[in-house]
SEMARNU-404263 format. One line per field, with one value per residue (C-alpha): residue number from 1; x, y, z. Coordinates in steps of 0.2 Angstrom, whole numbers, plus 2048, in hexadecimal, padded with zeros to 3 digits. Example, Ala and Ser with C-alpha at 12.3 -4.5 7.8 and 13.67 -1.06 7.14 Angstrom:
seq: 1_2 $
east: 83E_844 $
north: 7EA_7FB $
up: 827_824 $
***
This chain:
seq: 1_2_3_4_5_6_7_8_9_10_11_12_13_14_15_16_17_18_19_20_21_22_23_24_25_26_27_28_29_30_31_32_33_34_35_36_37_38_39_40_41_42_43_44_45_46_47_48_49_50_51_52_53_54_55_56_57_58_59_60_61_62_63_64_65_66_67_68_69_70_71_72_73_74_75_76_77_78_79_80_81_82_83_84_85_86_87_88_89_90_91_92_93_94_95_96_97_98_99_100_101_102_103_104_105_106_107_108_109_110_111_112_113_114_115_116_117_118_119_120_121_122_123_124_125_126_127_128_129_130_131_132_133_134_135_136_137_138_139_140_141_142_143_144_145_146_147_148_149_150_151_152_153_154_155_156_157_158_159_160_161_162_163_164_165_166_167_168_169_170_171_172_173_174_175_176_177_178_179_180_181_182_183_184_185_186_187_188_189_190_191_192_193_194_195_196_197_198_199_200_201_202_203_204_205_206_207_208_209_210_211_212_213_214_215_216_217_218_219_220_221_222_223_224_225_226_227_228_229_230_231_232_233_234_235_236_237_238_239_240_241_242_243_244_245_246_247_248_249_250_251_252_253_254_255_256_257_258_259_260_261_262_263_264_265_266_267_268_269_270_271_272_273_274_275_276_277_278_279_280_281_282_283_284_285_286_287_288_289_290_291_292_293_294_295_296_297_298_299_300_301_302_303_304_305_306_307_308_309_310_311_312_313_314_315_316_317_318_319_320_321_322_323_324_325_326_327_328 $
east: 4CF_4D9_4E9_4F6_4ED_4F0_4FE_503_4FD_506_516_527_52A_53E_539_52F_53E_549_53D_538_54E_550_542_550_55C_54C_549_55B_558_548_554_560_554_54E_55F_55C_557_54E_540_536_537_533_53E_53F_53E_532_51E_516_505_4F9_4EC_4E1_4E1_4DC_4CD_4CC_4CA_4BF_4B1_4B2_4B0_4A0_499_49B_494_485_482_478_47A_48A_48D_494_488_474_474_464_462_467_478_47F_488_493_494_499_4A7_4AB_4AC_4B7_4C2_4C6_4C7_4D4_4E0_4DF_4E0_4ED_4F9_4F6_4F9_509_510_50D_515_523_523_525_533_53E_53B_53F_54B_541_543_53B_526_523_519_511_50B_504_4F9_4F2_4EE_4E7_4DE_4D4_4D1_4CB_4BF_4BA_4B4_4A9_499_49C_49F_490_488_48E_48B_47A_47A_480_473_463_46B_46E_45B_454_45B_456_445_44B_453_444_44C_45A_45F_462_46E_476_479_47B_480_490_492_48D_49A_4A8_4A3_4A3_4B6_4B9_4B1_4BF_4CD_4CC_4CA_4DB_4E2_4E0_4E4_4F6_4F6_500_4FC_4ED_4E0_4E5_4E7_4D3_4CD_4D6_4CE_4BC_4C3_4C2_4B7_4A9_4B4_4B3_4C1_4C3_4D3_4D3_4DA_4CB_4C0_4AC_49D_48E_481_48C_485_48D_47D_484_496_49F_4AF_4AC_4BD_4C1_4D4_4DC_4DB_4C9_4BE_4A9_49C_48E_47E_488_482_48C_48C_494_4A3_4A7_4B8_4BC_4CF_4DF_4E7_4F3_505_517_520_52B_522_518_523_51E_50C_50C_501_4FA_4E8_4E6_4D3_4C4_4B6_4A8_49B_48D_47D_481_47F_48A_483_48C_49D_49E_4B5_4B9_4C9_4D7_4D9_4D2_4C2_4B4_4A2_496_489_478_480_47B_48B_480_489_498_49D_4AE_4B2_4C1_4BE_4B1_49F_496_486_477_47C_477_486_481_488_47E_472_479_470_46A_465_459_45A_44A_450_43F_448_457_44D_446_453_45E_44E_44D_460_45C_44E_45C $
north: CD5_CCB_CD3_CC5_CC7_CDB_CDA_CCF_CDA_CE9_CEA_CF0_D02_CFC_CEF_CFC_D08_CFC_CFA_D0A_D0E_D03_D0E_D1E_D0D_D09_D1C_D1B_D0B_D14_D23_D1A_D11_D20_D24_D0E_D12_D01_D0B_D1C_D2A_D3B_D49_D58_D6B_D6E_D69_D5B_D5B_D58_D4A_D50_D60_D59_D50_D63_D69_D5C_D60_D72_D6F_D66_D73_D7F_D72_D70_D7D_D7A_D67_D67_D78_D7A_D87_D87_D93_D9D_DA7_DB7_DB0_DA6_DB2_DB3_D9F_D9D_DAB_DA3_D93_D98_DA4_D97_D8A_D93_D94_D84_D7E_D8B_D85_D72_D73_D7F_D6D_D62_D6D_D71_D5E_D5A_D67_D61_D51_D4D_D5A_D65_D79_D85_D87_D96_D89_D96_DA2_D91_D8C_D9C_D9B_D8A_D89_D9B_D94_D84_D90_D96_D87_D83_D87_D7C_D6E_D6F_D6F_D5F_D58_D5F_D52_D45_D47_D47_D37_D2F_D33_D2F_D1E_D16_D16_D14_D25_D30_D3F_D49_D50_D3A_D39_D49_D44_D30_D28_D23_D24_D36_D39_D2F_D39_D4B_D45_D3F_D4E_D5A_D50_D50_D64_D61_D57_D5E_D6F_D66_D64_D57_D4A_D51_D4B_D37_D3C_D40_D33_D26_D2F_D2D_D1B_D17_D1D_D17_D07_D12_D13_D1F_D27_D38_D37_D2E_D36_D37_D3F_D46_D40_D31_D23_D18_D0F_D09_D09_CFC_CF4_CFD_D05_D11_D10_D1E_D1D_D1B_D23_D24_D2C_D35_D2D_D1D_D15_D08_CFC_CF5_CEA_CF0_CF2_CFC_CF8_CF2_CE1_CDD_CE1_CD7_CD9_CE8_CEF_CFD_D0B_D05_D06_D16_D23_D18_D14_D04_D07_D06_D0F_D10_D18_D21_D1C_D0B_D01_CF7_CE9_CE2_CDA_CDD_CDE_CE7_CE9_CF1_CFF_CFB_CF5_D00_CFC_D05_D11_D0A_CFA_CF1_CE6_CD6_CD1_CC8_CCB_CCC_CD6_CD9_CDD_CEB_CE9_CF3_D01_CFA_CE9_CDE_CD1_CC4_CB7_CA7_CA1_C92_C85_C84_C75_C76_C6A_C67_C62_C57_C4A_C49_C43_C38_C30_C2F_C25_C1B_C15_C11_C06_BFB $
up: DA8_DB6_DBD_DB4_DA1_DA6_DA8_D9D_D8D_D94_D8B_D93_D91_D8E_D80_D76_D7A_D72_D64_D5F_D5E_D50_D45_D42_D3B_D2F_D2A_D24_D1C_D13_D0F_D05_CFC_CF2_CE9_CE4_CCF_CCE_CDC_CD9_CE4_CDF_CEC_CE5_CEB_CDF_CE2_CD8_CD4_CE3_CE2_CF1_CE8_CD8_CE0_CE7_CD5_CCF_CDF_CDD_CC9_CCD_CD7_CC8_CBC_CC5_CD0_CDF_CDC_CE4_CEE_CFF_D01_CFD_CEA_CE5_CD7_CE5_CEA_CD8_CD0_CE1_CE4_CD3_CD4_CE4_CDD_CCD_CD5_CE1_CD3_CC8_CD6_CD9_CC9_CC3_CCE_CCD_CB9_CBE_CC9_CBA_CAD_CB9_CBD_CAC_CA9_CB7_CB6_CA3_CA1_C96_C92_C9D_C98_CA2_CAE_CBB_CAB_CA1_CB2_CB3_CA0_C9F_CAC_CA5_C94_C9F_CA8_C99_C90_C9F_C97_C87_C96_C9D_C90_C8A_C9D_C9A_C8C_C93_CA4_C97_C8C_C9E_CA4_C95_C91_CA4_CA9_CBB_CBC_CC3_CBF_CBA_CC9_CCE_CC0_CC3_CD8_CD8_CC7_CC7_CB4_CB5_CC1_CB4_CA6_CAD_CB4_CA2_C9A_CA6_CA4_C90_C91_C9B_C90_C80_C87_C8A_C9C_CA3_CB2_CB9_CAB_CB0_CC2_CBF_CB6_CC1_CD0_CC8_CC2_CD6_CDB_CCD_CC5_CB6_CAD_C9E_C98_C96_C86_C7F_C72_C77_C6C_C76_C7F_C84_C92_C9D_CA7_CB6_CB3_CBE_CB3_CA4_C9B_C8D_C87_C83_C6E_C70_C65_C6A_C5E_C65_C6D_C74_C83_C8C_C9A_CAB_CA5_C95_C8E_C80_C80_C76_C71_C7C_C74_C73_C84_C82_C73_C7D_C77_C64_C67_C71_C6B_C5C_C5C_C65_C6C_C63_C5A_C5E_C51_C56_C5E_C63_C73_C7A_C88_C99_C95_C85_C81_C70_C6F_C61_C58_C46_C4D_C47_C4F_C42_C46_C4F_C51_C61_C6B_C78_C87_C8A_C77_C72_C64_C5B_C4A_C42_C41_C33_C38_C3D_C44_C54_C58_C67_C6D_C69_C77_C82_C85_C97_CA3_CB0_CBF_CCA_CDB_CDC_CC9_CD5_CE3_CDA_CCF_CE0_CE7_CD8_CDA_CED_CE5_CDB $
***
């Protein structure tokens, strides 16, 4: 670089003086923004609920889920009664005081009466250690309807490591423990984290049977009212959702079912939209791509949508009808 472009891109140590002394003006500015109503701003002595420690939460469960899959240390049947202590111990005081942030959150922040928050994190989050076996055995159902619907899975430990379904539902299947156990915040912090990392998006509030497959997974979503059967398998870009409602009706509508059901054994194909709450799809019934559904289909039926008619153009016709106009 010559001497005059150096100099040139230096800057003036008294201009970026005199620019960096207008930042404690713009802090101020940024200050007196947070008392504006119309903006959201959450200061407060006490902690909310952390979402790098919920990802926290969600790693470590995995490594209790699946030992050895997902453990920072190689386990063998010598050393997992240890890595698993390590890993729950470490996991109920984690969880324990993330669940204490949201109930306290939820106290403070909505002027509720006081829930004994620290004892209630402790508790849940022991009655959520404690259903850990019934989880894994539902995963364990999930893994084999996985492996055994796609001939390209070669085995289970593939599923268990790289699909990104898998990965949706075990978040899923945590967060509805959550959940239903009454905790607030952290179920839909988890759900919308698995939401970007796989394009998966399931509410936790959602109701899934067993042995429940999302094959490859990208845009499919799961209201909250939704209701699954068992044996279900679903593809990339469906929607399971609501009709859309009047503008400033939402409050009406919250907490009514507005999702579908969706009986059991049926399959569901790419793009497929089903939408409402009384829509029933019956038991074995098979969904084609790109349907869109918004009333019930009775057990045991195939809706598709009609095939378009295609046209095929050769290159070779058009170079020779465009040879046959030069002619004339």
């Amino acid at each position: 670089m010559d001497r005059k472009k150096q100099d040139t891109c230096k800057i003036d140590f008294h201009d970026l003086s005199s620019i960096k002394a207008r930042l404690p003006d713009i802090a101020e500015d940024i200050v007196r923004s947070c008392t504006d109503q119309e903006c959201y701003t959450h200061v407060d002595y006490e902690p909310i609920p952390s979402k790098e420690s919920v990802i926290e939460i969600i790693n470590r469960l995995r490594e209790i889920l699946f030992p050895g899959y997902f453990s920072r240390v190689k386990i063998d049947p010598a050393n997992l009664k240890y890595a698993v202590g390590q890993s729950a111990t470490s996991l109920f005081d984690l969880l324990s005081e993330q669940i204490c942030h949201s109930i306290r959150h939820d106290c403070l922040r909505y002027d509720q009466p006081c829930s004994e928050c620290d004892e209630q994190g402790y508790r849940m989050a022991l009655q959520f250690l404690e259903a850990i076996p019934a989880l894994r055995k539902a995963l364990a159902a999930d893994v084999r309807a996985t492996y055994d619907g796609d001939p390209a899975a070669k085995s289970f430990d593939e599923v268990i490591f790289s699909y990104p379904g898998m990965f949706a539902i075990t978040v899923y299947r945590v967060a509805h423990l959550l959940f239903n156990m009454g905790v607030p915040l952290l179920p839909r912090i988890m759900t919308e984290y698995a939401h970007s990392t796989t394009g998966i998006d399931i509410h936790p509030a959602a109701k899934i049977g067993k042995s429940f497959v999302i094959d490859h997974g990208t845009g499919v979503v799961i209201g909250e009212t939704t209701n699954i059967g068992n044996n279900v398998r679903i593809y990339q870009g469906v929607t399971l959702g609501a009709l859309s409602i009047p503008k400033g009706a939402s409050d009406k509508f919250r907490g009514k079912k507005r999702h579908p059901t969706i009986e059991e054994e049926v399959i569901i194909y790419s793009g497929a939209t089903i939408l409402g709450g009384e829509t029933i799809i019956g038991a074995r019934s098979v969904i084609g791509g790109n349907v869109w559904l918004t009333e019930s289909v009775p057990p045991d039926t195939t809706v598709v949508i009609e095939t378009p008619r295609l046209i095929y153009k050769s290159k070779k016709q058009k170079q020779l009808r465009e040879k046959l106009k030069a002619a004339h």
